[in-house]
N, C-alpha and C positions, 0 to 999 in steps of 0.2 A: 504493500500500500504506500508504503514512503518513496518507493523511485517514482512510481506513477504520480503522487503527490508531485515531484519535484520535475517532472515532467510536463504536468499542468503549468506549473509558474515555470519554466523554459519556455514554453511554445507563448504562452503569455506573454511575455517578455519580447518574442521573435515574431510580433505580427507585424503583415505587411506595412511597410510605410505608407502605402496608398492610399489609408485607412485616414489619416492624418493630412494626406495630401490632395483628396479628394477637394471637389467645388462644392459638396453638398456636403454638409456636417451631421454625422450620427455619433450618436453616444449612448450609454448603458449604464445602470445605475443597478447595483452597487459593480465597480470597475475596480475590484480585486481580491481580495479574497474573502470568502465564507466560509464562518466553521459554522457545521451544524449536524444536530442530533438527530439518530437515526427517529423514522415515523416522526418530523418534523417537516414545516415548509418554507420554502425559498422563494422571495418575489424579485424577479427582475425585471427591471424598467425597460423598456428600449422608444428612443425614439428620433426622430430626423427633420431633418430641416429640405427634404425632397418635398415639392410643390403636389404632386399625382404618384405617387408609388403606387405599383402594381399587388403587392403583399411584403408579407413579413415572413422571415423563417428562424425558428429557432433552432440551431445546431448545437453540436457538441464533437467535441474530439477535434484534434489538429491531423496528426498521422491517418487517420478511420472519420473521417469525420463524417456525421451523420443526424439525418433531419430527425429532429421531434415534433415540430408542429407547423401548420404552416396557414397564415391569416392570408385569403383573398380579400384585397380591396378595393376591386375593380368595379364599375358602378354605382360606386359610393356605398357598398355594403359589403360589413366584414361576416368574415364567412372560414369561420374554424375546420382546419383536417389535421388529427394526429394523424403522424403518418408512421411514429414507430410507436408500434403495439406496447412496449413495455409501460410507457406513461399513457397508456387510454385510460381514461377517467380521473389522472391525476393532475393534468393542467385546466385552470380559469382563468381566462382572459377579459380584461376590465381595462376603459379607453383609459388613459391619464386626462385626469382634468383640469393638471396643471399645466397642462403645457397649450401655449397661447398662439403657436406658429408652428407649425408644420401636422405633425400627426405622432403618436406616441399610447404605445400601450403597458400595461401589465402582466406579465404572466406569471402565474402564483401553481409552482412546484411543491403538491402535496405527497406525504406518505413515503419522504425519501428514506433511500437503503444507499449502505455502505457500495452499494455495487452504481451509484449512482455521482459517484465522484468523479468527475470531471469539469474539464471549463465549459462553459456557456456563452455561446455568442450569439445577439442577433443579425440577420443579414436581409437588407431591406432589395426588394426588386423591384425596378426599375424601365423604363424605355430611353434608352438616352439617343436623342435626336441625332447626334453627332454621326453617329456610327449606326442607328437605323438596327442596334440590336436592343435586346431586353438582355440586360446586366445586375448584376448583383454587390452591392456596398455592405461588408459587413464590418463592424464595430470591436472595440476593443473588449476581448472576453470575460467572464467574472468567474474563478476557481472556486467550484465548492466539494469541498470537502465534507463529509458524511463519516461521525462517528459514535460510537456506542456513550462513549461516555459525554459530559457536560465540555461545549466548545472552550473554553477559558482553562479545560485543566490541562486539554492537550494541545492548547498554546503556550500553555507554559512548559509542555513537555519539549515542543519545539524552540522554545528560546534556550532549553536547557542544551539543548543537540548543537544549538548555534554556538552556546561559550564556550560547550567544551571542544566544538571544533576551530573556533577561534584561539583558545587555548592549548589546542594542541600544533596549529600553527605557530605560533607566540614561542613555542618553548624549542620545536624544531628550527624556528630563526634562531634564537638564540643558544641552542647546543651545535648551531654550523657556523656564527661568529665566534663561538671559544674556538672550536675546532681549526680552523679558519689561524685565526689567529696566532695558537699556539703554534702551527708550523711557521708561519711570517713570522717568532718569536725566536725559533730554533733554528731556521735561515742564520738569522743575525748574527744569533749568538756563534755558529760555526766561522761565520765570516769573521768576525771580531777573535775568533782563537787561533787561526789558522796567519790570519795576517799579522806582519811586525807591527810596531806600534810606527805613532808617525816621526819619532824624535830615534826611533833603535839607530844604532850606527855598529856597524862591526868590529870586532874585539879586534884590539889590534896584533900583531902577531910580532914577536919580539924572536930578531934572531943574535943567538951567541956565536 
């Protein structure tokens, strides 16, 4: 569970820059990590500053990535399809009504299991004029994590993973600066035994 863990925050980490470089602005709320307890729920925001989008999709995975739901908004009516069976009946979608400019929903992931940890991204589709295709902008992803026990305890199990491996970095610098050193110490000291000094002059040699 922990490479996968650390996996989710890599790919996290390594989304496209396009996402950011785009002309139309999406964003996600919450945009990074969620701890949370099993047979509990997750809401994620998602929403865009696109004029007419076509629908919404909610995926997961980076390597496997794969749809969970996907909002038609064509006609001016949204129009829910889960499309992986394993969340049927566990996603609710509710418009945002804070948001004043563009379009922006809710989706509220109930009944999660340990088997459901991964990042979540949404990806909004689109017709872009330009190019005369229907394309897809997807947004920076939200990692959530699923565990048995309360989020906070095994936050702090993680901060604990982080000092001791910061400490154990810390102490490998500093047993290769003795190391290090003491040979540049024994250098010296060789060169300083082996050479005359700078005032020697040679005995002098007296003949009878």
């Amino acid at each position: 569970m922990k490479a996968h863990w650390w996996s989710c925050v890599l790919g996290l980490l390594c989304m496209p820059a396009s996402v950011m470089l785009s002309t139309w602005t999406v964003s996600q709320d919450p945009s990074s990590i969620s701890l949370m307890r099993v047979n509990s729920s997750a809401k994620i925001t998602c929403s865009t500053s696109l004029p007419d989008p076509l629908g919404l999709y909610l995926q997961s995975g980076f390597h496997d990535i794969r749809d969970i739901v996907f909002l038609s908004l064509e006609n001016g009516l949204v129009t829910k399809n889960t499309t992986d069976p394993e969340f049927a009946g566990r996603i609710n979608v509710a418009p945002d009504q804070q948001i004043r400019e563009g379009h922006g929903f809710t989706l509220q992931l109930s009944l999660l299991g340990e088997e459901d940890t991964n990042v979540y991204y949404c990806s909004w589709r689109y017709f872009k004029s330009e190019t005369a295709n229907i394309e897809t902008l997807p947004s920076i992803g939200t990692v959530i994590i699923v565990k048995e026990s309360y989020p906070h305890i095994q936050c702090g199990d993680h901060i604990w993973d982080l000092l001791l491996i910061a400490f154990s970095v810390t102490a490998f610098t500093v047993l290769l600066f003795l190391f290090v050193r003491g040979i540049v110490r024994r250098k010296r000291f060789c060169l300083n035994v082996s050479a005359p000094p700078r005032n020697w002059k040679p005995p002098a040699v007296h003949q009878y």
